[in-house]
MIDOSE-1310 file (N, C-alpha, C; in nm, 2 decimals, decimal comma, always signed):
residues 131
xxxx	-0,46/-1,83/-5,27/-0,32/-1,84/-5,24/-0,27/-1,97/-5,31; -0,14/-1,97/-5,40/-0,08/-2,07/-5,46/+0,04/-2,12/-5,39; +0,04/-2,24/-5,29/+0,14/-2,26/-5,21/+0,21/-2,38/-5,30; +0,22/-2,38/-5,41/+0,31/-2,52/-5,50/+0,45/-2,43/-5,50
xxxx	+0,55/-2,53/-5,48/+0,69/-2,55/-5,46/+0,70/-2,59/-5,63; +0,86/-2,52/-5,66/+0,94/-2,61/-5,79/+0,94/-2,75/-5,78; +0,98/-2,76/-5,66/+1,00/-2,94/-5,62/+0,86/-3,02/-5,66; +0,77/-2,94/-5,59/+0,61/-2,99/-5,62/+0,61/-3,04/-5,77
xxxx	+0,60/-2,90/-5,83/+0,61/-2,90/-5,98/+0,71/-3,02/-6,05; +0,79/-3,04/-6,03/+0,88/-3,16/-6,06/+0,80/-3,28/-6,04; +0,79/-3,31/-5,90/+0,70/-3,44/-5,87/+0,59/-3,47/-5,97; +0,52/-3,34/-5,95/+0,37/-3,35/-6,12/+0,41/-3,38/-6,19
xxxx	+0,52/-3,29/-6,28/+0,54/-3,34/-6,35/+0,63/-3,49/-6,43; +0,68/-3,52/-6,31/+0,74/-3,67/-6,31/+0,64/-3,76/-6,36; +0,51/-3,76/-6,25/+0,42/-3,84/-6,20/+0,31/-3,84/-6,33; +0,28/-3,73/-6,43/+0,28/-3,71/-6,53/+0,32/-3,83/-6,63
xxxx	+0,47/-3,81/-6,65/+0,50/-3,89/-6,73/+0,51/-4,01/-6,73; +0,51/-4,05/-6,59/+0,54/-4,23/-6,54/+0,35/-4,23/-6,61; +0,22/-4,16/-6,56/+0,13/-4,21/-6,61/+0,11/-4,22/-6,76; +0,18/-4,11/-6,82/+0,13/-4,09/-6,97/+0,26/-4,30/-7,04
xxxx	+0,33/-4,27/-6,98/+0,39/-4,42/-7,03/+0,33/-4,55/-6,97; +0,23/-4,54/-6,86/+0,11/-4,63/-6,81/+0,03/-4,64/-6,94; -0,04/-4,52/-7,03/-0,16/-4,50/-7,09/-0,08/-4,57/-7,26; +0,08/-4,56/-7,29/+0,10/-4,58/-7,39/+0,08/-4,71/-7,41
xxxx	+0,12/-4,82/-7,26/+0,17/-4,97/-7,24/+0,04/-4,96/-7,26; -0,09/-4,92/-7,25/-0,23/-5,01/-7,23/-0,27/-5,07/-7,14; -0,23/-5,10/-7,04/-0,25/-5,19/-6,90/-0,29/-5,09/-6,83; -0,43/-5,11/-6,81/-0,50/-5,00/-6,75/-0,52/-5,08/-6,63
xxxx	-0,41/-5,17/-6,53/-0,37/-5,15/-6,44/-0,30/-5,05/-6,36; -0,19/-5,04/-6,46/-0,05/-4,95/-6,43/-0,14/-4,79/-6,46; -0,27/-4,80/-6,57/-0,30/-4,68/-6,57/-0,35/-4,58/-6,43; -0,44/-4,67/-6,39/-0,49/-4,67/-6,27/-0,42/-4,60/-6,14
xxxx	-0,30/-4,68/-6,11/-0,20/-4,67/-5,99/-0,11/-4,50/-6,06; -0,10/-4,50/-6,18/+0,01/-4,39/-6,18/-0,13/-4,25/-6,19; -0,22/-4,32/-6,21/-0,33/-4,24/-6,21/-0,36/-4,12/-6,09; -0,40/-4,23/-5,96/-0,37/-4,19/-5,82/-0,26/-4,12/-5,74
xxxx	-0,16/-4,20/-5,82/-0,01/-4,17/-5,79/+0,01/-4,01/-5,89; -0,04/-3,94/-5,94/-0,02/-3,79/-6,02/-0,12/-3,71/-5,97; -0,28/-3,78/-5,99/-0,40/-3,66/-5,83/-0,33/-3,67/-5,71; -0,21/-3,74/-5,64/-0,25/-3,76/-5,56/-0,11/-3,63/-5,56
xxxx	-0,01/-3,64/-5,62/+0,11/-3,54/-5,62/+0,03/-3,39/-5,62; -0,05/-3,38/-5,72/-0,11/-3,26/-5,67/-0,17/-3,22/-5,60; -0,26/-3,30/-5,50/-0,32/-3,30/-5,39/-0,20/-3,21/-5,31; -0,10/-3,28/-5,30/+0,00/-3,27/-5,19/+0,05/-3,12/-5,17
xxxx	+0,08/-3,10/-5,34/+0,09/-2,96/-5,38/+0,01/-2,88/-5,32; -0,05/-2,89/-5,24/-0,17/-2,78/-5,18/-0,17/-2,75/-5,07; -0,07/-2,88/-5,00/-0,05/-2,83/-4,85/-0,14/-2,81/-4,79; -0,24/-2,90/-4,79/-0,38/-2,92/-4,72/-0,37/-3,06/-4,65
xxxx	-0,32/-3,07/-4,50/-0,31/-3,21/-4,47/-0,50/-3,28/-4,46; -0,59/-3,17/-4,49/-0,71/-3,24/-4,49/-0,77/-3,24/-4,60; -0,74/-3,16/-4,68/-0,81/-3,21/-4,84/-0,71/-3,32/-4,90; -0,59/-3,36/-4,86/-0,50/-3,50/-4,94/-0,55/-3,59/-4,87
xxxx	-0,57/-3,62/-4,70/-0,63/-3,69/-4,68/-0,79/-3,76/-4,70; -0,89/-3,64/-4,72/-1,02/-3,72/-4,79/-0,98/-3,74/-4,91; -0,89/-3,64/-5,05/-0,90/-3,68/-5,16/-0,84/-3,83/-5,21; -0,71/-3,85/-5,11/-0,71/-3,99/-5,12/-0,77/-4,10/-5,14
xxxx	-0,86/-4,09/-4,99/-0,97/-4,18/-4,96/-1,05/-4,19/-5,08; -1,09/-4,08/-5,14/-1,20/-4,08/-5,24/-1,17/-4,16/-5,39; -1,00/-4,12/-5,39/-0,94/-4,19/-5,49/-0,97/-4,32/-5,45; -0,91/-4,38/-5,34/-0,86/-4,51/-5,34/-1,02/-4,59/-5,32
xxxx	-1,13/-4,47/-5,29/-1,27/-4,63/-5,29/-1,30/-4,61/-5,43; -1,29/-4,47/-5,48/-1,33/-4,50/-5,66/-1,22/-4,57/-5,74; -1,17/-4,64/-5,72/-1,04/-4,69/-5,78/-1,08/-4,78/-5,91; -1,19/-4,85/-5,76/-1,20/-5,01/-5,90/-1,33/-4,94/-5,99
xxxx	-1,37/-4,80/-5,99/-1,42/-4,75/-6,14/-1,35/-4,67/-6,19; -1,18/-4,62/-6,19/-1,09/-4,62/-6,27/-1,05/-4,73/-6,36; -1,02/-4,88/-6,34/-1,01/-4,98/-6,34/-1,15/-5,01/-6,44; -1,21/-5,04/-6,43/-1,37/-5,02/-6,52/-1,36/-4,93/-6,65
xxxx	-1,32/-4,81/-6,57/-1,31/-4,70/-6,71/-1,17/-4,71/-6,79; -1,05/-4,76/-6,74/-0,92/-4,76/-6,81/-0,93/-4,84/-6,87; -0,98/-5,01/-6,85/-1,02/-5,08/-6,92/-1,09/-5,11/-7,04; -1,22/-5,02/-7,04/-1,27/-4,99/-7,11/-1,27/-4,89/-7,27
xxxx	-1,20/-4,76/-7,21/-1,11/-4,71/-7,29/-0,99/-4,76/-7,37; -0,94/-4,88/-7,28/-0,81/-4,96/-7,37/-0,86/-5,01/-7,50; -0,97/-5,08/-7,46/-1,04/-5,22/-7,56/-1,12/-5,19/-7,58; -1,23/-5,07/-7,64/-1,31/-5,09/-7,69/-1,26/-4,98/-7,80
xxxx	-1,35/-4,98/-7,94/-1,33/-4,93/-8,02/-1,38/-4,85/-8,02; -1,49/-4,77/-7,94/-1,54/-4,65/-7,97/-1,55/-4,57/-7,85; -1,46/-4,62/-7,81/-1,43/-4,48/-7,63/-1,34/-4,40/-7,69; -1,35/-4,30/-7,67/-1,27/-4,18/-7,65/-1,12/-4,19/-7,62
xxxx	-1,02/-4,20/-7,70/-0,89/-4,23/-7,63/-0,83/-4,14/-7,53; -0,75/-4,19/-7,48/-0,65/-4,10/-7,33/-0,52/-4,05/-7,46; -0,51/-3,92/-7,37/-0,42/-3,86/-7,39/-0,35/-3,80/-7,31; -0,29/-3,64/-7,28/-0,25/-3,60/-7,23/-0,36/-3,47/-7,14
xxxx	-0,44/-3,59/-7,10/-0,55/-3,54/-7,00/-0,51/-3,43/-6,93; -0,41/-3,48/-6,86/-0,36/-3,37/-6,76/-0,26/-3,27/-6,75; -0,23/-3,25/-6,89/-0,14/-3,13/-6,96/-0,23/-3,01/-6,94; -0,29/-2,90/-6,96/-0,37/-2,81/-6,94/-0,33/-2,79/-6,73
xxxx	-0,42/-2,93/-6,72/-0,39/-2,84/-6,56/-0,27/-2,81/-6,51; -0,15/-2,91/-6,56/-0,05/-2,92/-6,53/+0,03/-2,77/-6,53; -0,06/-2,73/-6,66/+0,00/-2,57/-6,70/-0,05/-2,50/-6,64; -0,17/-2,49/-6,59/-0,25/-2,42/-6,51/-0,15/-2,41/-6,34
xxxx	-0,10/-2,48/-6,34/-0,08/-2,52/-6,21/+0,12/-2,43/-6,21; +0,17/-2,47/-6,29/+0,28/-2,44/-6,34/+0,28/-2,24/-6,34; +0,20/-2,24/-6,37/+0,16/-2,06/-6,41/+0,13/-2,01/-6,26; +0,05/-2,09/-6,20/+0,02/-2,08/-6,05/-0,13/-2,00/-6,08
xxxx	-0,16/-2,05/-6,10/-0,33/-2,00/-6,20/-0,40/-2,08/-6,12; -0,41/-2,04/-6,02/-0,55/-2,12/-5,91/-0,69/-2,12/-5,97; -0,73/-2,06/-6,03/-0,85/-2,05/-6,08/-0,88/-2,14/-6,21; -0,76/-2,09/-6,32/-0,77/-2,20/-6,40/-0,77/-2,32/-6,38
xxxx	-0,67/-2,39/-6,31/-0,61/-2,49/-6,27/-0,77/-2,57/-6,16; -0,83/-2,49/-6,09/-0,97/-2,56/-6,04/-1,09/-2,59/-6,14; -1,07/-2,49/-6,22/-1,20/-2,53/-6,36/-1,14/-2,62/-6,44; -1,00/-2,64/-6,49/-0,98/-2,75/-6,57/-0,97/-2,89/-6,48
xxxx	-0,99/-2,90/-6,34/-1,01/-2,99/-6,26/-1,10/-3,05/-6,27; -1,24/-2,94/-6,26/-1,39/-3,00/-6,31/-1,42/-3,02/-6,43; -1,34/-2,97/-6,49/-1,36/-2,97/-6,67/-1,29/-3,15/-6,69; -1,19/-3,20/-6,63/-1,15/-3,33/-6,62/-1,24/-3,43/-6,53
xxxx	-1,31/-3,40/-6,42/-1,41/-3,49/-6,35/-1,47/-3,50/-6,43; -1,58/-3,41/-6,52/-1,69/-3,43/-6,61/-1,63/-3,45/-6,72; -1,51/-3,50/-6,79/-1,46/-3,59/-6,88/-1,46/-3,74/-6,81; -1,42/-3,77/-6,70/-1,41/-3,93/-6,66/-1,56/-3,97/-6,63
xxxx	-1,66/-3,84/-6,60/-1,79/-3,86/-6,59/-1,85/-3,93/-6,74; -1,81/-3,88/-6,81/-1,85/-3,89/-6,98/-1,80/-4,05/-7,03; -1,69/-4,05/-6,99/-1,60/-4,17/-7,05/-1,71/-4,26/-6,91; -1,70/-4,28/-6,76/-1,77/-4,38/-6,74/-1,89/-4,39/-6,79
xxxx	-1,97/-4,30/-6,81/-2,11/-4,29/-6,87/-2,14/-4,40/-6,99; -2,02/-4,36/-7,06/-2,00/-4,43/-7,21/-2,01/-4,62/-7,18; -1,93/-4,60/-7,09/-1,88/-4,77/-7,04/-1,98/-4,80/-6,97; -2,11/-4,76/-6,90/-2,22/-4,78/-6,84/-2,30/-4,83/-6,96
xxxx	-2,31/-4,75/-7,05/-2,44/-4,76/-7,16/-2,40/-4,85/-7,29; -2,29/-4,91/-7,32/-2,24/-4,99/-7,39/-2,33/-5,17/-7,36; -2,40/-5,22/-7,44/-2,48/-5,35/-7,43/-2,32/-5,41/-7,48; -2,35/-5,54/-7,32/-2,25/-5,63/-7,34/-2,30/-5,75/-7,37
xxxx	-2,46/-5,74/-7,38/-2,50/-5,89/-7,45/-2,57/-5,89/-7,56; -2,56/-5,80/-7,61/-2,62/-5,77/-7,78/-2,57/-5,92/-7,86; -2,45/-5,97/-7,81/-2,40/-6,06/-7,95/-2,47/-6,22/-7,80; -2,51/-6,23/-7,72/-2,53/-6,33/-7,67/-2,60/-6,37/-7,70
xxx	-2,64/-6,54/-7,75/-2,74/-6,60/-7,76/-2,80/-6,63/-7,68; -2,94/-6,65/-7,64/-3,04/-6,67/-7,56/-3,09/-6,84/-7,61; -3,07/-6,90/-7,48/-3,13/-7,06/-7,57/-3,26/-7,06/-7,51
């Protein structure tokens, strides 16, 4: 059952853009917040007062490894850059394609999985001297 509203759809895609101009500034502060602030529009879209409510939660304790990983993606030279990550579901979602729209969901968890992974395995004291 696809219960997203035009209105919904607007919000996404607002929430969309306010992030994708978070990801152009680089301040993977602002990436972060507009981050939450666009899962969280779609959450809403689902008219589930109990899956927005945990997915919130889950956003807001994984936050500070958004923050880890937006960071990391900004300034380092060999991460993977951000794009328009969430264009595909957005379409998925827009078409009212429940199905796509859940596998490009997991197909994006196991992208931030990838990209934190990266930021995990990166040696930050290779250039340190040892006295």
């Amino acid at each position: 059952m696809v219960c997203r509203t035009e209105a919904d759809l607007l919000r996404i895609q607002k929430a969309d853009d306010v992030y994708m101009q978070a990801v152009d500034s680089g301040d993977f502060n602002a990436m972060s917040e507009t981050n939450k602030a666009l899962n969280m529009a779609i959450a809403h879209a689902a008219i589930n007062p109990y899956f927005v409510g945990y997915y919130e939660r889950l956003l807001g304790e994984g936050q500070w490894l958004l923050h880890l990983h937006f960071d990391f993606t900004v300034s380092s030279p060999t991460a993977t850059k951000l794009g328009r990550d969430h264009a595909d579901t957005i379409d998925a979602i827009a078409r009212k394609d429940a199905d796509a729209a859940e596998k490009l969901a997991h197909e994006h968890t196991m992208l931030f999985q990838k990209r934190f992974l990266d930021y995990m395995r990166q040696n930050m004291t290779e250039s340190m001297a040892l006295l």
